[in-house]
C-alpha positions in Angstrom: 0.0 0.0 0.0 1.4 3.8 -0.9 2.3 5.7 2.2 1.2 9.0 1.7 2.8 10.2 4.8 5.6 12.5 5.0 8.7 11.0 6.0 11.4 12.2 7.7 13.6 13.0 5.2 10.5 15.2 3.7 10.2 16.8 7.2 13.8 18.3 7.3 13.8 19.3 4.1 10.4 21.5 4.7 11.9 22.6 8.2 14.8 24.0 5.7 12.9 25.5 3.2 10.7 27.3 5.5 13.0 28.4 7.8 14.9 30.3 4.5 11.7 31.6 3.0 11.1 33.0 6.5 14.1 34.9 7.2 14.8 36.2 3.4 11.6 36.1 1.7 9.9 39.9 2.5 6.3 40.2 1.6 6.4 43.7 0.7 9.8 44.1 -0.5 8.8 41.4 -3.1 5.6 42.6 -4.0 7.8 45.9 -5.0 10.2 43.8 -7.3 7.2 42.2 -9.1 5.5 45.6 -9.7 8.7 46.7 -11.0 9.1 43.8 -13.3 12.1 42.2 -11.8 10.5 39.8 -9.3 13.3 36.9 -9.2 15.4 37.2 -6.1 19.0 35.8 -7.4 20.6 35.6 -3.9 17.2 33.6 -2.6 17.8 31.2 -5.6 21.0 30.7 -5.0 20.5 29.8 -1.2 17.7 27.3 -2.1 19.0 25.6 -5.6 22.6 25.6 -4.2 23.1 25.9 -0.8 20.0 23.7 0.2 20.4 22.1 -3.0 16.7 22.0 -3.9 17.6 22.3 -7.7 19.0 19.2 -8.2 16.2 16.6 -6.3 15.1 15.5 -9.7 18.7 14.9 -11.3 20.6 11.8 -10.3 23.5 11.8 -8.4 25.9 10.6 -11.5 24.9 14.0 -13.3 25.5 16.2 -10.7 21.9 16.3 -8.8 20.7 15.1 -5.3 19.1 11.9 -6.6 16.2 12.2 -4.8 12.4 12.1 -6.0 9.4 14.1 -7.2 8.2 13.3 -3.7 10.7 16.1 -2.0 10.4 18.2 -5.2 6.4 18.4 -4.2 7.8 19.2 -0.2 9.7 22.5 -1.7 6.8 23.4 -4.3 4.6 23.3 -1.0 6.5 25.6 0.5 7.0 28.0 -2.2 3.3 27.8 -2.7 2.7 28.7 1.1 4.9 31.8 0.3 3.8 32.5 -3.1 7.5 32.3 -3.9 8.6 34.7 -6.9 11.4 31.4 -7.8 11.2 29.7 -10.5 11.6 26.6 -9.3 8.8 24.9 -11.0 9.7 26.0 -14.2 13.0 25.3 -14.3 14.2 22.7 -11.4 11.0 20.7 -12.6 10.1 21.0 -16.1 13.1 22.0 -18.0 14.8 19.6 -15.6 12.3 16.7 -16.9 12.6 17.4 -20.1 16.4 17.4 -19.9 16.1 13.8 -18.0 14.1 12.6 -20.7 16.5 13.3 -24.1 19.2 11.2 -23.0 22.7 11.8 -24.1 26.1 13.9 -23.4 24.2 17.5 -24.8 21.2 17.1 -22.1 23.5 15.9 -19.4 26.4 18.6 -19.8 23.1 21.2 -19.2 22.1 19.4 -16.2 24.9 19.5 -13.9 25.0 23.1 -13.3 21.2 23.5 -13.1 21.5 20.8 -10.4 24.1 23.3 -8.6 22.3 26.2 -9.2 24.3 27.8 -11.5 22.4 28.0 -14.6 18.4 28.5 -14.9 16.7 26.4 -18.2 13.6 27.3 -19.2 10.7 25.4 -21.3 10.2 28.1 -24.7 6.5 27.0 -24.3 3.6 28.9 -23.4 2.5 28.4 -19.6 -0.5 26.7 -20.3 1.1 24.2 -22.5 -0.8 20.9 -21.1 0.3 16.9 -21.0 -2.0 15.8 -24.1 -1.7 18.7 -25.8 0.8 20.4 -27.0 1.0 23.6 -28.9 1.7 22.9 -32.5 5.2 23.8 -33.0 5.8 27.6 -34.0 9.5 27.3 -34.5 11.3 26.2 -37.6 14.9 25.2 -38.1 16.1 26.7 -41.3 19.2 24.1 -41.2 21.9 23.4 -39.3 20.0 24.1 -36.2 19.1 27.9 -36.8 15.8 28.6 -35.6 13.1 31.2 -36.4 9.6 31.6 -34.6 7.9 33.1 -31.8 6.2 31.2 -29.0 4.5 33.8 -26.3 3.6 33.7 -22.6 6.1 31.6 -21.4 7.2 31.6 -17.7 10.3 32.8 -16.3 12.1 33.3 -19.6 13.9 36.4 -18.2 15.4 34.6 -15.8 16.9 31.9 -17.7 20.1 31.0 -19.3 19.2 28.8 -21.8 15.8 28.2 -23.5 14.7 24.7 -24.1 12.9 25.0 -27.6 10.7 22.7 -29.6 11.4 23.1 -33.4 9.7 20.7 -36.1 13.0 19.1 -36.1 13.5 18.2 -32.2 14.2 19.7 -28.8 17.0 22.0 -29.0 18.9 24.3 -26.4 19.3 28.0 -27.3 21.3 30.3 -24.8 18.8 32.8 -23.5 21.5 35.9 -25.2 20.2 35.0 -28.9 16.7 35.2 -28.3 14.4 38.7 -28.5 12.7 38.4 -25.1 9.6 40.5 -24.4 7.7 41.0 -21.2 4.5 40.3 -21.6 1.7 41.5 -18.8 0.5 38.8 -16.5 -1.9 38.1 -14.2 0.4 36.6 -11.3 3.1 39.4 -11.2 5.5 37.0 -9.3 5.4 34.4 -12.1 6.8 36.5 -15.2 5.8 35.9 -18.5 7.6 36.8 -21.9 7.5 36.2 -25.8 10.1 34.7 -27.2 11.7 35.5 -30.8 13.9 33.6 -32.3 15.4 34.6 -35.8 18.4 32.3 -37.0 19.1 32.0 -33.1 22.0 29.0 -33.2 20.3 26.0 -31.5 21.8 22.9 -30.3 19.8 19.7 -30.5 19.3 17.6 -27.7 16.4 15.2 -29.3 14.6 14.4 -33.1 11.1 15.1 -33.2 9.6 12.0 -31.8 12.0 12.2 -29.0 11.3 15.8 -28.5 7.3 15.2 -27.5 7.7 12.3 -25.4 10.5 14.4 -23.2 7.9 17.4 -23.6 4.8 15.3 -22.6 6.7 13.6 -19.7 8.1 16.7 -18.8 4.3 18.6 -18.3 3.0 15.6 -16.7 5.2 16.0 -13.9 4.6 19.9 -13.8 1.2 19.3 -13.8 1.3 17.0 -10.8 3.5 18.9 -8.8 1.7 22.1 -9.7 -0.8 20.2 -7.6 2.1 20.4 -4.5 2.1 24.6 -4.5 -1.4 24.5 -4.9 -1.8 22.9 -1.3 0.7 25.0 0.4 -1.1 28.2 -1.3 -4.1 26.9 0.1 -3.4 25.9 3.4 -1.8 29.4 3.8 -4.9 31.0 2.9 -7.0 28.5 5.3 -4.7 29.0 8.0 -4.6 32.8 7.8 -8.2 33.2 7.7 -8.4 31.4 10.8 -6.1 33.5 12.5 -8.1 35.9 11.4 -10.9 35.7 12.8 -9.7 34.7 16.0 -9.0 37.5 16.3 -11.6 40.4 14.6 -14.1 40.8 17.1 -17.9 42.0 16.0 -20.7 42.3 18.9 -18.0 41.7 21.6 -17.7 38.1 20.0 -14.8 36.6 17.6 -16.1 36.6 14.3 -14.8 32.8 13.9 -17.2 32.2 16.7 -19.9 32.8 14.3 -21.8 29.4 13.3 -22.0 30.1 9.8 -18.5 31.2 9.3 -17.3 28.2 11.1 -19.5 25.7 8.3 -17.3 27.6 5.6 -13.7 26.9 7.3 -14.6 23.3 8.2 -15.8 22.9 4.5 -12.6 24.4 3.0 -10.3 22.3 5.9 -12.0 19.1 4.5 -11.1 20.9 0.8 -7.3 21.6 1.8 -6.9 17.6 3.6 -8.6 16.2 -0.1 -6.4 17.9 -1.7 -3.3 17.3 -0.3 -4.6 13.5 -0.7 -4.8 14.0 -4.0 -1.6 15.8 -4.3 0.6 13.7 -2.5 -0.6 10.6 -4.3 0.5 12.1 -7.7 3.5 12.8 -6.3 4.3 9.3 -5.3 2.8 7.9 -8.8 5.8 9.9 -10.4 8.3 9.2 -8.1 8.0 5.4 -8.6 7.2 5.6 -12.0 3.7 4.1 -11.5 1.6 2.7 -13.9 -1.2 4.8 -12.8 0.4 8.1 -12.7 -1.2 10.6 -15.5 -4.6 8.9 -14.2 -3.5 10.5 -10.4 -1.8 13.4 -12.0 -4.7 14.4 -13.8 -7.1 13.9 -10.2 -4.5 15.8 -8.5 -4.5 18.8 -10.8 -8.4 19.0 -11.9 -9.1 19.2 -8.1 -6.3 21.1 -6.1 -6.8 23.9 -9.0 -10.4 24.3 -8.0 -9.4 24.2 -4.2 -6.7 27.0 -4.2 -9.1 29.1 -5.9 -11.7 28.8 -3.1 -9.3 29.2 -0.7 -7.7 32.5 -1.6 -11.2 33.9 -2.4 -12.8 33.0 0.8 -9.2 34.4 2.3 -10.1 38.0 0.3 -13.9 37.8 1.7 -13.5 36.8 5.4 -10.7 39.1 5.7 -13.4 42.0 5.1 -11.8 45.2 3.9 -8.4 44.5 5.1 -8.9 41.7 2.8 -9.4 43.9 -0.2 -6.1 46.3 0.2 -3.0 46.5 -2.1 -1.3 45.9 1.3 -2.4 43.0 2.6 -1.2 39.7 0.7 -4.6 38.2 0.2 -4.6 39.3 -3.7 -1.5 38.0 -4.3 -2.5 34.5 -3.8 -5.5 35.2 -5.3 -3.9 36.2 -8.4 -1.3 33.4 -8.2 -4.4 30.6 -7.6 -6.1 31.9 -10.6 -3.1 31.7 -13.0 -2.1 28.2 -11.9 -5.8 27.4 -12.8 -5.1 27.6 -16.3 -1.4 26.6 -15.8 -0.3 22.6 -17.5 -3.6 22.5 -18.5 -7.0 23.8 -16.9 -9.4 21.3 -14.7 -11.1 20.6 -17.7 -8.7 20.0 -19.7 -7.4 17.0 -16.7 -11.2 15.9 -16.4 -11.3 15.1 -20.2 -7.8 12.7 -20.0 -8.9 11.4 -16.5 -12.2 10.3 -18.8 -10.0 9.1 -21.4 -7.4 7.6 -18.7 -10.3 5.6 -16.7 -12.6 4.8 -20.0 -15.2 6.8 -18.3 -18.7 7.3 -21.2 -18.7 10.8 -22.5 -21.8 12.2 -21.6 -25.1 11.9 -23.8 -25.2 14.6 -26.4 
């Protein structure tokens, strides 16, 4: 039987985590770098990806990495989504890194070692809501020899990286970040950053052929997708948990306002929401982590129903917060913001509904 449970390991390595996001990570002092359009902290990356040596749980020990397993990976993407983290972690420790793992050979591996130490950030050239089952068709072309020309927008984090990971009709090739035009684009969840990507004769080498190229692209969003799940929890539970606090606290008619019967039917609703979910997202973790049989089936349950649940949470976290919640101040709207975009990030819940459907042989409904 799977053991959901965390294990020790799992437990130090959150302890870590949260101990550094607690004494670097600023609320308003980041809020300030993502209005400004620079959101990445490099010296917070550094700490986590090297020092703690979080970018490297998905890369094997031979190449450089930590050997561990998706299951950690989902402990760190908890705690970033607790924090609403402006890293790029899931971009680039977890699906460029997948990708990478899944075009074997000396070009991939010589990229991975120093995104393992945290020296290099790789980025997917693929726009965020890019989804296991369906992939964009493929705007870039190689004119020969690995030159590349096309445009692929809204993709996460690419001003950040150091080399793009870019799907051509020939393959999978790497492009260093320098030869491609890189314009911000305007998103919804400032601390995620999204740009359009130009490429014109951009040098490119390849790392896979075309039919190589999707199965390291679909494996690689299929993991995103279910540990996507992960920060969904921990942005969840932070909203649950801070509500409660809350209104412990806010008094109305000389009572707590959590003392309130009705109120305390919502909470109890969205604690039995948060526990589901984490359920849910645990057990896609594992499913990837030992390679299960069943893992897009639990990957696809994980994300169509921690996506719904993260919304709830950060909008009953704006509501029962009252006006407070409603300020430019107070963080409530940031994970709001960052709840909504990961609802339409890997693929939205209906889009995992249709392949759970698929994945179980579940009847379409009668027309």
């Amino acid at each position: 039987m799977t053991d959901l449970l965390y294990t020790d390991t799992e437990d130090e390595l959150r302890a870590a985590v949260r101990s550094l996001l607690g004494d670097r990570l600023d609320p308003a002092a980041s809020l300030a770098r993502a209005e400004a359009g620079r959101p990445h902290d490099p010296a917070l990356w550094r700490t986590l990806a090297r020092d703690i040596g979080a970018a490297g749980l998905l890369v094997p020990v031979k190449l450089g990495g930590q050997g561990a397993s998706h299951r950690e990976a989902a402990v760190v993407l908890e705690e970033l989504g607790r924090t609403v983290a402006p890293l790029p972690y899931l971009t680039s420790a977890v699906l460029a890194t997948e990708a990478l793992l899944g075009c074997p050979g000396p070009a991939a591996e010589a990229l991975l070692g120093p995104l393992a130490a945290g020296e290099s950030l790789c980025v997917l050239a693929l726009p965020l809501t890019a989804a296991p089952g369906a992939l964009p068709a493929v705007a870039v072309r190689d004119g020969g020899g690995g030159r590349l020309t096309g445009t692929v927008a809204a993709v996460a984090d690419a001003t950040a990286a150091d080399t793009l990971l870019v799907h051509a009709d020939t393959g999978l090739y790497a492009v260093p970040a320098a030869q491609a035009r890189l314009t911000p684009q305007v998103p919804l969840d400032l601390t995620r950053p999204l740009a359009r990507v130009r490429l014109d004769d951009a040098p490119g080498q390849r790392l896979a052929g075309p039919a190589g190229a999707e199965a390291a692209l679909q494996g690689a969003l299929r993991a995103g997708a279910g540990l996507l799940a992960s920060e969904q929890v921990g942005l969840a539970e932070w909203c649950l948990t801070g509500t409660v606090a809350h209104l412990k606290t806010r008094h109305q008619f000389n009572r707590p306002l959590g003392s309130f019967q009705a109120l305390k039917h919502r909470l109890a609703r969205l604690w039995l929401d948060v526990a589901s979910a984490r359920a849910a997202a645990r057990a896609a973790a594992d499913a990837l982590a030992t390679a299960a049989a069943d893992a897009p089936l639990l990957v696809s349950v994980a994300q169509a129903y921690c996506s719904g649940v993260a919304v709830r949470a950060a909008e009953e976290c704006v509501q029962l917060h009252g006006g407070i919640g409603m300020t430019w101040e107070h963080p409530a709207h940031v994970y709001l913001k960052r709840a909504k975009a990961a609802s339409l990030t890997l693929g939205t819940a209906a889009h995992h509904r249709t392949l759970l459907a698929t994945q179980a042989d579940l009847p379409a409904p009668p027309a």
